[in-house]
N, C-alpha and C positions, 0 to 999 in steps of 0.2 A: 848817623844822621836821623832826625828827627823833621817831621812834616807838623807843622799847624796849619788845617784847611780852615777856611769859611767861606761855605760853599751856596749859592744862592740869594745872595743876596739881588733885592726886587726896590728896583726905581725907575722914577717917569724922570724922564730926562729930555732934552732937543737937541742932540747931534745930525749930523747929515749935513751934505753938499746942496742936498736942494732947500730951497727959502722954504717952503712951507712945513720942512722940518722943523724950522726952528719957531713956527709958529703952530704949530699941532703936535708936535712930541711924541715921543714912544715911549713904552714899556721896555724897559734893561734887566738882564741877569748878570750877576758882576761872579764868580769864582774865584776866591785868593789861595793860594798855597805858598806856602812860606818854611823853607828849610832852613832850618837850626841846630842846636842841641841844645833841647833842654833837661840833661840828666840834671841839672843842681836844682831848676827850679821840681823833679819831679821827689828828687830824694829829699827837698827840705820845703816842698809845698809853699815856695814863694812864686807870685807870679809877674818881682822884677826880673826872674832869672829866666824868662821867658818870654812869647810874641805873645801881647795883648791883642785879641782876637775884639774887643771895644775900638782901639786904636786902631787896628786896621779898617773896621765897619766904616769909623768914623772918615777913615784916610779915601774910602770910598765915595762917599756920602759927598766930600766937599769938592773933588775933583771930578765926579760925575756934572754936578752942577753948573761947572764950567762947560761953556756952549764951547763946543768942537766941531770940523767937518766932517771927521774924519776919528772912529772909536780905535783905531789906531795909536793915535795923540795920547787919546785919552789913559788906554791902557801903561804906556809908554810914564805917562806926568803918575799912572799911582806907583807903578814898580822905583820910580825915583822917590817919590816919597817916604815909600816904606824903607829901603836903603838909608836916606837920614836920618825914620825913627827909629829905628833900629842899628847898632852896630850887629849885632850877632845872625848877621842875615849871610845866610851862605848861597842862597839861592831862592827866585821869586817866580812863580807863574800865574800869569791875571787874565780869564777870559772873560769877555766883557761878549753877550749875546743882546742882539737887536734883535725884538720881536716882531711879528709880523711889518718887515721893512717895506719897504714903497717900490718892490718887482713885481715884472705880473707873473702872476702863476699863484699859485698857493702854496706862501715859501712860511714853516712857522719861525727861524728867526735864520737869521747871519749873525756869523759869531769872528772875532779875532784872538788870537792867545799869543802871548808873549812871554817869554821864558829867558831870564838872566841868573 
């Protein structure tokens, strides 16, 4: 079994239950890991034979954008995505962190992770 991370990815996004989420926004850390094998893409240096780490950024990028209450969802709508770009997916983990969210105290983020 073979891992391709992409790990950090940094977006403003509007999730959250409360309204003035979705009109002030936060800062997001997204994490993807993605189980595969890519022995053929490693032995013949192609990288159809493999998880395009472009593809995933991008599979990030458009599903963040979608306003949700709930990062939950969210995480949830990219591990399905990545599932139909990908056949060779054996296994997907996405942790998606809210940065300083709207509790009191001095929290630096909330995070959710999901694993199929």
């Amino acid at each position: 079994m073979h891992i391709v991370s992409i790990e950090g990815i940094k977006l403003f996004a509007y999730h959250g239950c409360l309204e003035e989420e979705a009109l002030i926004g936060r800062h997001y850390t997204v994490d993807v890991h993605v189980e595969t094998d890519f022995t053929d893409a490693a032995n013949n240096d192609d990288l159809t034979k493999t998880i395009d780490y472009v593809t995933i950024n991008s599979i990030v990028q458009e599903e963040m954008a979608i306003r949700s209450k709930l990062i939950e969802a969210v995480a949830g709508r990219i591990i399905k995505r990545i599932r139909q770009e990908f056949n060779s997916v054996y296994g997907t983990t996405v942790c998606i962190k809210k940065m300083s969210p709207p509790v009191s105290g001095d929290v630096e983020w909330v995070s959710v992770t999901i694993s199929e």
